[in-house]
C-alpha distance (Angstrom), angle and dihedral (degrees) to the residues before:
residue distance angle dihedral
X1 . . .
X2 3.98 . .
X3 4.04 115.5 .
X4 3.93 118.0 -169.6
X5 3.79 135.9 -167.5
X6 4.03 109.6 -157.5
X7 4.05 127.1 163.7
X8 3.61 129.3 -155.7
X9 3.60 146.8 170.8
X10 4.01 87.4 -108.6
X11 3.52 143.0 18.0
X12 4.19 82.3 -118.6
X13 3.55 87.6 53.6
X14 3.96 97.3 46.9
X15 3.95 89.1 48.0
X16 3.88 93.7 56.9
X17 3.99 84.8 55.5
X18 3.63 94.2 45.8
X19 4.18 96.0 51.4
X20 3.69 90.3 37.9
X21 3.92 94.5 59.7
X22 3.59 105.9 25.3
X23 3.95 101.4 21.6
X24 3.56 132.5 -121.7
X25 3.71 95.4 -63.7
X26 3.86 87.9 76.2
X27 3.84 129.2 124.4
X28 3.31 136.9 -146.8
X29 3.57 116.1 -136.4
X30 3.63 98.7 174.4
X31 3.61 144.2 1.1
X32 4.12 135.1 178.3
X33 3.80 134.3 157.5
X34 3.95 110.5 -105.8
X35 3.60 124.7 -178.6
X36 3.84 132.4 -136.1
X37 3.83 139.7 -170.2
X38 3.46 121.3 5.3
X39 4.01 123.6 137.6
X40 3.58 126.1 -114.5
X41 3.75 83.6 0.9
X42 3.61 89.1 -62.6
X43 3.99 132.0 123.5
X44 3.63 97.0 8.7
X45 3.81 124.7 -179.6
X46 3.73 120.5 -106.5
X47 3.63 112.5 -137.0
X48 3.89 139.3 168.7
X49 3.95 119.6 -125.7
X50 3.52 119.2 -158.2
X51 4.21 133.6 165.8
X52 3.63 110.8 -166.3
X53 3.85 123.4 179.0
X54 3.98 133.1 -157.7
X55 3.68 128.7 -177.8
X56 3.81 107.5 -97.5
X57 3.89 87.5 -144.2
X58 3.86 85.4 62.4
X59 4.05 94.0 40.7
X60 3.27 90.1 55.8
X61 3.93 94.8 50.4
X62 3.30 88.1 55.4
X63 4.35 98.5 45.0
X64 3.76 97.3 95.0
X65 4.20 116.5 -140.2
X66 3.71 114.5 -98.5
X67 3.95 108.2 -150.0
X68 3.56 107.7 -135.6
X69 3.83 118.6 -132.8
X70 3.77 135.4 -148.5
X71 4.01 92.7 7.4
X72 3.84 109.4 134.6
X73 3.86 102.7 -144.6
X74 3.86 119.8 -166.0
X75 3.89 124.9 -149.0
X76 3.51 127.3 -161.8
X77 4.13 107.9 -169.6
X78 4.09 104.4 -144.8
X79 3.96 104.1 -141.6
X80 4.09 88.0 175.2
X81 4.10 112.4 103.8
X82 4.29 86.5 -123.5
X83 3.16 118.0 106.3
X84 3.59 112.6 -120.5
X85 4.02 95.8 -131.5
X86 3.59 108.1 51.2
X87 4.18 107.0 -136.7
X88 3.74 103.5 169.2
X89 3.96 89.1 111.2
X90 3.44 98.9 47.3
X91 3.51 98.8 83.0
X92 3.69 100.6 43.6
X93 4.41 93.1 48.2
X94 3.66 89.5 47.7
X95 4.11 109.3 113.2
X96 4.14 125.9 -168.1
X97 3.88 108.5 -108.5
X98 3.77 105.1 -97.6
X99 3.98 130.0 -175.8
X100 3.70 121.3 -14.7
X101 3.34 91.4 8.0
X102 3.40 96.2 57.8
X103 3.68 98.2 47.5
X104 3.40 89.2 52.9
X105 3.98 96.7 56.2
X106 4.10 85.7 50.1
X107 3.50 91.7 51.0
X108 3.86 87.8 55.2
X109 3.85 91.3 44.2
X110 3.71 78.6 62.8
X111 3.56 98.8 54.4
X112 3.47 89.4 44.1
X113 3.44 91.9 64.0
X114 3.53 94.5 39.3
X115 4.30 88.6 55.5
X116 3.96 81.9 47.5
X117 4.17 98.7 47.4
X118 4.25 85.1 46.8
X119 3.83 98.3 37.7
X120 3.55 98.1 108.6
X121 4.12 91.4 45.9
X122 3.49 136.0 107.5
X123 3.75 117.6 -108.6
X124 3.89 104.3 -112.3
X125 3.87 138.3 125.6
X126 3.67 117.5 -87.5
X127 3.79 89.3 -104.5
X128 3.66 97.3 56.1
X129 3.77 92.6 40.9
X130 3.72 94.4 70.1
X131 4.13 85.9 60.0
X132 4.06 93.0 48.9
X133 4.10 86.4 45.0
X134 4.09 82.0 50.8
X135 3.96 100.5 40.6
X136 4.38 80.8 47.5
X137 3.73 91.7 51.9
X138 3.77 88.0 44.4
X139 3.88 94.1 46.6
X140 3.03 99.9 -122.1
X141 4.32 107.5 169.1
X142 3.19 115.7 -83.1
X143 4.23 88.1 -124.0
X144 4.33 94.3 45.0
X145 3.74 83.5 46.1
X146 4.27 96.1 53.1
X147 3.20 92.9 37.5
X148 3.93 94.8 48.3
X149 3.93 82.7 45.8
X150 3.69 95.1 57.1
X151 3.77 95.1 50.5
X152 3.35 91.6 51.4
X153 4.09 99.0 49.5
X154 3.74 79.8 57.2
X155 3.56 97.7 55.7
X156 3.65 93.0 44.2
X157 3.50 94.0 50.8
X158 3.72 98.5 49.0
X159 3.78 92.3 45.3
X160 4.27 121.1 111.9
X161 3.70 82.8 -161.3
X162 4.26 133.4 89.5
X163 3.93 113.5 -121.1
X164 2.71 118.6 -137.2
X165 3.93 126.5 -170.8
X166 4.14 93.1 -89.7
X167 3.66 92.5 44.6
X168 3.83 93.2 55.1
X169 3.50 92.4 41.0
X170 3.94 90.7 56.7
X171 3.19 96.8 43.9
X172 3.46 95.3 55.7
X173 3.82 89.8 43.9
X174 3.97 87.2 51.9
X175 3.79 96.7 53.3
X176 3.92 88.6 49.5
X177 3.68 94.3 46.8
X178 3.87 87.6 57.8
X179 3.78 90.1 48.3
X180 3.92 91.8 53.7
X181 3.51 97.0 41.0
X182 3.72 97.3 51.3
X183 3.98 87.3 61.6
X184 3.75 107.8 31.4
X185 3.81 98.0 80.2
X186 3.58 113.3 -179.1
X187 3.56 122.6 -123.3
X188 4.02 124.5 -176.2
X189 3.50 115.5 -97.8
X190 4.15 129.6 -125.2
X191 3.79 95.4 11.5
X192 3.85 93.3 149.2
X193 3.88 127.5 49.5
X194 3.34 100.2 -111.0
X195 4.07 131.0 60.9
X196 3.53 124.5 -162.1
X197 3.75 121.9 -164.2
X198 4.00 117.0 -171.4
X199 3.51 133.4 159.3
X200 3.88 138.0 126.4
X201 4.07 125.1 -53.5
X202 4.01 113.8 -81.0
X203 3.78 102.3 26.3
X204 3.97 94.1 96.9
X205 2.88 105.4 -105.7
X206 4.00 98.9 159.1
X207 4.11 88.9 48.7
X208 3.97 92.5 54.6
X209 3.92 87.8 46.3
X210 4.01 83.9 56.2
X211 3.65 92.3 45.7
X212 3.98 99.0 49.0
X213 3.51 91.8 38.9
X214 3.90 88.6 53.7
X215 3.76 92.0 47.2
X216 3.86 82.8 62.0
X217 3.59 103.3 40.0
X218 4.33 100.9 46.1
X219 4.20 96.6 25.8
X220 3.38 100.9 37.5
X221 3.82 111.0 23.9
X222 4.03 98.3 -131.6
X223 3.91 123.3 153.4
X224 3.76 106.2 -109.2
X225 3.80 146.0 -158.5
X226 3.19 151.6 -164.9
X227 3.94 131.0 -152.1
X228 4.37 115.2 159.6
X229 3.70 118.2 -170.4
X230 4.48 85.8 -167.4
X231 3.49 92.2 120.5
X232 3.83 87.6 146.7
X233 3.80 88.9 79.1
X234 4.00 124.3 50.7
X235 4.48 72.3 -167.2
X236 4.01 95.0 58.7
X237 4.17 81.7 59.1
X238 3.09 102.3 44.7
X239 4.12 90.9 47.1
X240 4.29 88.4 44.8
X241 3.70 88.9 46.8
X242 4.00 96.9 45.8
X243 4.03 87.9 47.8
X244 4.31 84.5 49.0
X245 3.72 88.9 53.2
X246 3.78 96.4 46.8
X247 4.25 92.5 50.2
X248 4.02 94.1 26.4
X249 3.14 104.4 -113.0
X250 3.85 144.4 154.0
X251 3.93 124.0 -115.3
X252 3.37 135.4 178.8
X253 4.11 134.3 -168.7
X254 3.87 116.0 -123.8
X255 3.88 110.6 -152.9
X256 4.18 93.3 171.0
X257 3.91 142.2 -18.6
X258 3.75 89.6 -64.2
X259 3.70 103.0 52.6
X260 4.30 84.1 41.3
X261 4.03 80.4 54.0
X262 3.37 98.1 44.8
X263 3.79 95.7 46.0
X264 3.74 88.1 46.3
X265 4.28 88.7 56.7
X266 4.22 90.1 42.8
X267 4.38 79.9 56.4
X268 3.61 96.2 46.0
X269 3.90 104.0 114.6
X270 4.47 89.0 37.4
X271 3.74 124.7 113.0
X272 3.46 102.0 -120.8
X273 4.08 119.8 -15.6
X274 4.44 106.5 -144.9
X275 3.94 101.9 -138.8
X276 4.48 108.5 -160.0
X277 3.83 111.8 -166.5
X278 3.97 129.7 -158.5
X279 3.94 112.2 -89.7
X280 3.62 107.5 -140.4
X281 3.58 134.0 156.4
X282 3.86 99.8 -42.1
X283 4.25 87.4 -160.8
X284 4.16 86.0 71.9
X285 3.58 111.7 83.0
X286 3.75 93.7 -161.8
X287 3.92 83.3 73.0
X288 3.84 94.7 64.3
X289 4.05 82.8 37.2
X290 3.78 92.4 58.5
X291 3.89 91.8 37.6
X292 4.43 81.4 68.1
X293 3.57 93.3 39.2
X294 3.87 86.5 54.0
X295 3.84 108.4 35.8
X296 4.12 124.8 34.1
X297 3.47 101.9 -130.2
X298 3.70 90.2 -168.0
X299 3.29 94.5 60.2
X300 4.55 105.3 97.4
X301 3.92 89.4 -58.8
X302 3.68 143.9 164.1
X303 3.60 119.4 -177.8
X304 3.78 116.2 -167.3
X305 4.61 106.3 -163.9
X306 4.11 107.5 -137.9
X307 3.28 111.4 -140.1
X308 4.52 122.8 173.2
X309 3.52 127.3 -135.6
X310 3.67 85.0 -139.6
X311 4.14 92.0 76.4
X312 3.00 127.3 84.1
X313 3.65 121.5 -111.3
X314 3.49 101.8 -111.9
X315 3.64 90.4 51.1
X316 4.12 88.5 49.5
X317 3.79 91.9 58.7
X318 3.76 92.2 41.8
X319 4.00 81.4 57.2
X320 4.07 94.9 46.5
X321 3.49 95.0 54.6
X322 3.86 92.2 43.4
X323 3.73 85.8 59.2
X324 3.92 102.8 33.4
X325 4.15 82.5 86.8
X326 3.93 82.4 82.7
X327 3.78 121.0 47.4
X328 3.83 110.0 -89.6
X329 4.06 112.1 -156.7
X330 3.26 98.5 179.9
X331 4.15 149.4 -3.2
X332 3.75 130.2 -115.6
X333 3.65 124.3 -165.6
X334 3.81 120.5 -156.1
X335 4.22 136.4 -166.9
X336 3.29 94.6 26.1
X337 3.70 85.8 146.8
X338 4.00 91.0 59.9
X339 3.67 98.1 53.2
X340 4.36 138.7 61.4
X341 4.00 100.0 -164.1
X342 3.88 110.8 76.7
X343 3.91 86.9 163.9
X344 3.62 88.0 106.4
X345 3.97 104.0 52.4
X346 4.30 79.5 47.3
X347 3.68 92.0 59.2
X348 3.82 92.9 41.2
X349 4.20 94.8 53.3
X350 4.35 80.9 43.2
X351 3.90 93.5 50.3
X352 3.55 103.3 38.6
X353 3.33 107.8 20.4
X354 3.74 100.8 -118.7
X355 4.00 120.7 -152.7
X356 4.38 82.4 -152.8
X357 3.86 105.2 -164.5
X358 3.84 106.3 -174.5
X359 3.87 138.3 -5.3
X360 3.67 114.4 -150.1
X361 3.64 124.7 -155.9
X362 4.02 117.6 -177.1
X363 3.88 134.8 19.1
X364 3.96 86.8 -104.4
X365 3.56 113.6 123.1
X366 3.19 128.5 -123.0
X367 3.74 96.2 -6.7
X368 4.30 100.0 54.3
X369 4.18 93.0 75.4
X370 3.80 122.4 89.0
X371 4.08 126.3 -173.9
X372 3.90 103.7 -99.0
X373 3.97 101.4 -110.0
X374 3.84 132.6 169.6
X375 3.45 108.0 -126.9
X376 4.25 90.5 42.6
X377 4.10 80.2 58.5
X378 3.47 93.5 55.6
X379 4.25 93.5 33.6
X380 4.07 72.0 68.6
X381 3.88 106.7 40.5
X382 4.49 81.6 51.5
X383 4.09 91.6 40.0
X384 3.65 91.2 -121.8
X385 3.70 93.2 125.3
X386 4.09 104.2 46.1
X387 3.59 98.5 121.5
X388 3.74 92.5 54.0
X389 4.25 80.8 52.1
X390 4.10 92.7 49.3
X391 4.02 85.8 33.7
């Protein structure tokens, strides 16, 4: 085990020394701002001290061999049966580790231990490493997350001021806000007739069809419609036309492109006309395939991609670029009320640059829906907003 003490202007500063001595597989064990100079206890120097440990048996994995050139060296091969070191007192003059000595080999044990129980850990003050322990239950990506993490050492370490847990938590909240709200342009919503909502099977899509549609029917007095293309499910029909009865509204089935078309014509002088489309496996590109073969996506139309909370995010960008064959306008995220990690719909609006209409969160319709807005998203990620998710 190697333990060393460095100072530096910065906590950036003092982490370059750190990896370039011991290596990136160094820990801190402690950090604190000291101060040095000054006169008359004036005008003193603001510094960061931190002692960082490796395990020498990894440092020394890591030191690569240097070849050394132009040294002569002379062997002498040693064909007696002697050894040439002579050992036979080494047993007998070597003493147990008693007093100091041994306390100082348990304290090391301990570090040890410690290097072992932190190994896999990020490198940050104690104050910053409750936010990365946060951001990794939230799931936030690995990348957002360092990156985040790096910005953040460097505000801390250039700071005059104490953080405390509040400040560190809204400063990292701050940062992210910035990072969402320089992507999530907002575009105005229902400017064409006719609104297409699409997305895998099991992410409600039929329920958040009721609930925009009712938006528009009791807040806004427009003259709706519905037309569903699920003809998968004798259930999806029966749910579309209970939710038409409730708001009094028109639907009609679509079996192909001529029954879409002819719906579409029936429509014609409506406000906006709600279009629900058959789940399916979202894996099977003939889906998407069949969705353009059965609705004219050129014709006035919106189409808002459903994706859940409840997936995982691997499985959500699997779905977006299933669907990115047809134009997507914009994104709406479902279940938010059945989930706790909104990491993933963070890294999604990052990644792709999401224009995110509305988050729903509850089967209530209209009231479960909310307009899609930065600082509710990250409300969520810091669990300031759970009673508006239970609500």
């Amino acid at each position: 085990m190697k333990v060393k003490k460095y100072v530096a202007p910065s906590m950036g500063e003092a982490m370059k020394l750190v990896r370039y001595e011991l290596g990136n597989d160094a820990v801190i064990l402690n950090s604190k701002v000291v101060y040095s100079g000054g006169f008359l206890g004036l005008f003193k120097k603001r510094n960061i001290e931190v002692i960082a440990g490796v395990d020498s048996n990894q440092q020394e994995h890591q030191i690569p061999k240097v070849k050394e050139k132009n040294k002569k060296i002379n062997l002498e091969i040693n064909t007696s049966s002697k050894p040439l070191i002579d050992t036979s007192d080494v047993k007998n003059n070597f003493q147990e580790p008693q007093g100091e000595i041994l306390k100082e080999i348990n304290e090391l044990k301990q570090i040890v231990k410690q290097l072992n129980q932190k190994a896999n850990q990020a490198i940050y003050p104690e104050i910053l490493e409750q936010i990365n322990t946060m951001l990794i239950e939230q799931e936030i990506s690995n990348q957002i997350r360092t990156d985040l993490m790096e910005e953040l050492l460097t505000d801390w370490s250039s700071s005059k001021e104490e953080w405390t847990n509040d400040i560190a938590k809204e400063k990292a909240k701050t940062r992210m806000l910035v990072n969402l709200q320089s992507v999530m342009t907002e575009k105005p919503l229902f400017i064409k007739k006719f609104i297409n909502v699409v997305g895998p099977t099991g992410v409600g899509k039929t329920t958040t069809l009721a609930k925009l549609a009712a938006e528009q029917v009791i807040k806004h007095q427009k003259k709706v419609a519905f037309i569903t293309t699920d003809t998968y499910r004798i259930a999806a029909i029966d749910q579309l036309q209970t939710y038409a009865k409730i708001l009094n509204v028109p639907v009609e089935v679509a079996y192909n492109l001529e029954d879409f078309k002819k719906a579409t014509e029936r429509f014609n002088h409506y406000d906006l006309v709600f279009i629900d489309t058959a789940g399916r496996n979202f894996r099977n590109q003939e889906y998407v395939k069949d969705l353009k073969k059965l609705i004219d996506f050129e014709n006035d139309m919106e189409t808002y991609l459903v994706l859940s909370l409840t997936s995982k995010q691997k499985d959500m960008e699997d779905i977006y670029h299933q669907f990115s064959l047809i134009p997507i306008h914009q994104v709406i995220f479902t279940k938010m009320d059945e989930t706790q990690s909104f990491g993933a719909m963070y890294n999604m609006i990052l990644n792709y640059h999401f224009t995110t209409a509305y988050i729903t969160n509850g089967q209530n319709v209209p009231e479960d829906i909310i307009k899609a807005d930065p600082e509710f998203i990250l409300n969520n990620i810091f669990g300031a907003d759970k009673h508006e998710r239970s609500s």
